[in-house]
C-alpha positions as CSV (number, residue, x, y, z in Angstrom):
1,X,-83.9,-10.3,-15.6
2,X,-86.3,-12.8,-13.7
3,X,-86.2,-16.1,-15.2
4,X,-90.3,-16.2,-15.1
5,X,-90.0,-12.7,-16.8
6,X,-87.5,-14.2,-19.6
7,X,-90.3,-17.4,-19.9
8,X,-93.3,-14.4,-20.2
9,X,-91.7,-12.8,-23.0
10,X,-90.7,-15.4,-24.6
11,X,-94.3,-16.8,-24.5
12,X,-95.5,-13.5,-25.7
13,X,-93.3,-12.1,-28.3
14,X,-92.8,-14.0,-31.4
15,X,-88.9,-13.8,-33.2
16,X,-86.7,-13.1,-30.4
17,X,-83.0,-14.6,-30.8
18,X,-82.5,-17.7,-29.3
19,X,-78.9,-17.1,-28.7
20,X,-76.3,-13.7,-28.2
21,X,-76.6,-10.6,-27.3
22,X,-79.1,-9.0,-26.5
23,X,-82.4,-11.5,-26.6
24,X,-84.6,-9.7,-25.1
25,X,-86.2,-6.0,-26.4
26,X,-84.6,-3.0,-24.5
27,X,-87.6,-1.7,-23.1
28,X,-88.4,-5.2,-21.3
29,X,-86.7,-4.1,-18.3
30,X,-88.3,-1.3,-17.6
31,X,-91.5,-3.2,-18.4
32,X,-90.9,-5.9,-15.6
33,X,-90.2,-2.4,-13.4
34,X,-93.3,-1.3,-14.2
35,X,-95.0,-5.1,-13.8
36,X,-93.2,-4.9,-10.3
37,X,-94.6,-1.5,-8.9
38,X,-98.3,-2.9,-9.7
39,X,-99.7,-4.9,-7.3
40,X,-102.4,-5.8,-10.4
41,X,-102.7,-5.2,-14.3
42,X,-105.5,-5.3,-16.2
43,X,-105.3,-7.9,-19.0
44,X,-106.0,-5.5,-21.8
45,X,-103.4,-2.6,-20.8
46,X,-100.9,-5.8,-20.1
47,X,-101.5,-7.1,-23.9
48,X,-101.0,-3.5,-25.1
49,X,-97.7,-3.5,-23.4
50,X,-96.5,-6.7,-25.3
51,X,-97.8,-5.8,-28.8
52,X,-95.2,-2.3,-28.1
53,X,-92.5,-4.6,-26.9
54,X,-93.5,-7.2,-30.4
55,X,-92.6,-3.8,-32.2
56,X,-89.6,-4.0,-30.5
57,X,-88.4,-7.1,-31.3
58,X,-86.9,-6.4,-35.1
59,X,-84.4,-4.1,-33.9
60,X,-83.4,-6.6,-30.7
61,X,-83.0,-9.1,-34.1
62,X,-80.9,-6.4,-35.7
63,X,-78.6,-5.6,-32.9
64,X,-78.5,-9.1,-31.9
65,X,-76.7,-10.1,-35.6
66,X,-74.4,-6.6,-35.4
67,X,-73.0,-8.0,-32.0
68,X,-72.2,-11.3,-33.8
69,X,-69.6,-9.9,-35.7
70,X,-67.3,-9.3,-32.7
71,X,-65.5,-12.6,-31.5
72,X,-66.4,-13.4,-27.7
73,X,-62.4,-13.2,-27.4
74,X,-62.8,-9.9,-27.3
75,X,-64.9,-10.0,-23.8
76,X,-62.8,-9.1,-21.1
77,X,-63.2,-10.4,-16.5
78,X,-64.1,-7.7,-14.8
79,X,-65.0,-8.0,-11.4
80,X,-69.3,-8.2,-10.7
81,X,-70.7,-5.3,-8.5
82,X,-67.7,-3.0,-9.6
83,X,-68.1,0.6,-10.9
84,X,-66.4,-0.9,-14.1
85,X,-69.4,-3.7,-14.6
86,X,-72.2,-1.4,-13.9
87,X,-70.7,0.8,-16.6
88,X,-70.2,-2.1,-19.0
89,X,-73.6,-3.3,-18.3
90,X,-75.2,0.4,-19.1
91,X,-72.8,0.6,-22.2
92,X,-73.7,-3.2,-23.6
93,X,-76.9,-2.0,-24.1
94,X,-76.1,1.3,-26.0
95,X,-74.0,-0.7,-29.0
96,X,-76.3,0.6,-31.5
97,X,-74.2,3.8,-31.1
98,X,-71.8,2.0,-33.1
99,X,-71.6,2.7,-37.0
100,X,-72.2,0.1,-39.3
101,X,-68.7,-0.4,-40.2
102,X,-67.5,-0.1,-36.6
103,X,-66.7,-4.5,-37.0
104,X,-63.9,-3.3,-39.4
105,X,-61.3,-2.4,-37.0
106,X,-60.2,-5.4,-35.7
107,X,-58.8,-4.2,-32.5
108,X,-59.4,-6.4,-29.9
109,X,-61.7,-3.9,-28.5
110,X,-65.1,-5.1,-26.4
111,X,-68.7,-4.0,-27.9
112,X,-69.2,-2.1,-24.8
113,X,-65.0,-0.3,-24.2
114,X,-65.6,0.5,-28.5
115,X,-68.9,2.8,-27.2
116,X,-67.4,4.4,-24.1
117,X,-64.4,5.7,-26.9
118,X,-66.6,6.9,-28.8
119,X,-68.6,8.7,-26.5
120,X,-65.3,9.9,-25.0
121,X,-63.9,10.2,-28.2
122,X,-66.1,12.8,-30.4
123,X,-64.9,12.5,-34.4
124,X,-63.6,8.7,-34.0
125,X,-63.8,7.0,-37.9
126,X,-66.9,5.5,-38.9
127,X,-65.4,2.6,-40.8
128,X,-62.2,1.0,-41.8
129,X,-59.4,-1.0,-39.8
130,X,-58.1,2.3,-38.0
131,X,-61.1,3.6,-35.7
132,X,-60.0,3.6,-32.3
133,X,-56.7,5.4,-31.1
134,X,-53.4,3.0,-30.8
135,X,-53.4,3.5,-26.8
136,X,-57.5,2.0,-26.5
137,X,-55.9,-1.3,-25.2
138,X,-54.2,0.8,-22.1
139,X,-57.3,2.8,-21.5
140,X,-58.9,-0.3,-21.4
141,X,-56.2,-2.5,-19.4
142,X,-56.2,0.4,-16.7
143,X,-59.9,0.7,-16.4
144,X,-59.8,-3.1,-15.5
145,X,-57.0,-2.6,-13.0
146,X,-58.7,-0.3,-11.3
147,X,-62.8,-1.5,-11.6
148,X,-63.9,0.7,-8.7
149,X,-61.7,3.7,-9.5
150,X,-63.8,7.2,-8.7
151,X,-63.0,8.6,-12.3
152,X,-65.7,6.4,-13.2
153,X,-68.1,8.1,-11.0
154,X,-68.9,10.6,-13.2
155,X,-69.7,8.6,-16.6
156,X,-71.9,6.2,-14.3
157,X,-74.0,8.8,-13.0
158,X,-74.5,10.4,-16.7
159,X,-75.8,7.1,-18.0
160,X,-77.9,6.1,-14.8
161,X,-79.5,9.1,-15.6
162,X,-80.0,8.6,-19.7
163,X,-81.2,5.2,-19.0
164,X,-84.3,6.1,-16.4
165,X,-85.2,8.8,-19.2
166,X,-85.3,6.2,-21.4
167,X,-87.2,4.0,-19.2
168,X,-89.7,6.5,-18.4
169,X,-90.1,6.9,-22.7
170,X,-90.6,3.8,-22.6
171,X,-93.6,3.2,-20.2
172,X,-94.8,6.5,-21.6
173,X,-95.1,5.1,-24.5
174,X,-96.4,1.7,-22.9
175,X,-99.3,4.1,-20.6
């Protein structure tokens, strides 16, 4: 995200976390897609966009405090403009998938490698220190040794496609 888009919603939303993950709502990037493809907006439709995004902002609060409880340890290298990082990006954004007393297994388990289980994973626990399966540190060590493997094809191209759905929600909400 554009550091001058970063500054305009920070001028323009009130409450958004100063520091962790994530800061900003999740529909903000498919606002500044939208602010991109116009060569002009009209003042009032762009103040109706931020007072949807201000809506927005509790839940960023919310998922912002949830991703607090899992040490920064836990974050793993994995090499930019890999199939792995595109697919750790898409899944950073989706933790919300994770139930409430997901932070109870203390596996050393990323944010985003505990959603990709789970959405491999159907009927994973909901809570306790036992959620994930005792091989989720293999999975996880292969998938880094291999970043660009074409297994990951697949996955990517199921969430590229959930994520411009929910983009286009969101500007259809927006107008």
């Amino acid at each position: 995200m554009p550091v001058w888009f970063r500054g305009l919603l920070r001028q323009r939303l009130q409450g958004l976390p100063e520091v962790g993950m994530p800061q900003y709502p999740r529909c903000a990037t498919a606002v500044l897609q939208w602010l991109e493809a116009h060569e002009s907006v009209a003042p009032q439709e762009l103040s109706s966009v931020f007072e949807r995004l201000q809506e927005q902002v509790p839940m960023t609060v919310e998922e912002n405090a949830r991703r607090q409880k899992y040490p920064r340890e836990w974050n793993i290298e994995i090499p930019e403009g890999s199939r792995l990082a595109e697919l750790r990006a898409r899944l950073d954004q989706q933790t919300d998938l994770l139930p409430a007393g997901d932070p109870e297994d203390e596996s050393p388990l990323p944010p985003w490698f505990r959603v990709y289980l789970r959405k491999q994973m159907s009927g994973l626990g909901q809570s306790g220190p036992y959620q994930y399966p005792r091989e989720s540190p293999r999975i996880l060590n292969a998938l880094v040794k291999e970043p660009d493997a074409e297994s990951l094809e697949p996955m990517l191209q199921k969430e590229r496609a959930a994520e411009a759905e929910r983009n286009r929600r969101c500007l259809e909400v927006e107008g």
